[in-house]
N, C-alpha and C positions, 0 to 999 in steps of 0.2 A: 509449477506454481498456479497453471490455470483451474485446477484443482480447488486452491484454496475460496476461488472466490462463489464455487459450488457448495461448500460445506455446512452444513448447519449452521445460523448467525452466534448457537452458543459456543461452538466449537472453533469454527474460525478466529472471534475474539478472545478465546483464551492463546489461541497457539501465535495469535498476531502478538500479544504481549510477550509471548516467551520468544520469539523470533527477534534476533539484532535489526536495529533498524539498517543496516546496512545491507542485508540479505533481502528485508523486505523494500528497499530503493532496488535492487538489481532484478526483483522478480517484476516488481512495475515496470520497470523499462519495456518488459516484454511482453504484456497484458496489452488485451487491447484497453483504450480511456474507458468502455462505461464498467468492466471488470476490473482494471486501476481505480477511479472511482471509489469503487464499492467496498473495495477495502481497504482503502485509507480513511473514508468519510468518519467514522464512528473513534479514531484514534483523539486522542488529547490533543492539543493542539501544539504542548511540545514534540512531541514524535511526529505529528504529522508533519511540522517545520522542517525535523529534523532531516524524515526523508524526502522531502521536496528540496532538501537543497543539494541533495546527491545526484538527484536526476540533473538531464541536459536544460537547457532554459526553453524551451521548446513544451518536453515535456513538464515542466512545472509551469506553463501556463495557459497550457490545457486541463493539470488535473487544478489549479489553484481555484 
């Protein structure tokens, strides 16, 4: 998943939409914060919610 947050910003934002936000909580877990970050910044603010409450409380108030 470290990958994705190298990708072109068009490229990324499409495949971020097509990916469950479930997949995209479990690749956060394991990013470092400013690559977590980066790719959740640009989501709506339901998905973002969504996956910040998958994560630990730890890591959602780091990336919040």
């Amino acid at each position: 998943m470290e990958a994705l947050a190298e990708l072109d910003e068009t490229v990324r934002d499409e495949l971020m939409e097509a990916l469950p936000n479930e997949l995209i909580a479990s690749a956060i877990k394991k990013l470092d914060t400013d690559d977590a970050l980066y790719l959740i910044e640009d989501l709506d603010k339901e998905d973002r919610a969504d996956i910040l409450a998958k994560v630990s409380k730890e890591d959602r108030a780091t990336l919040n």
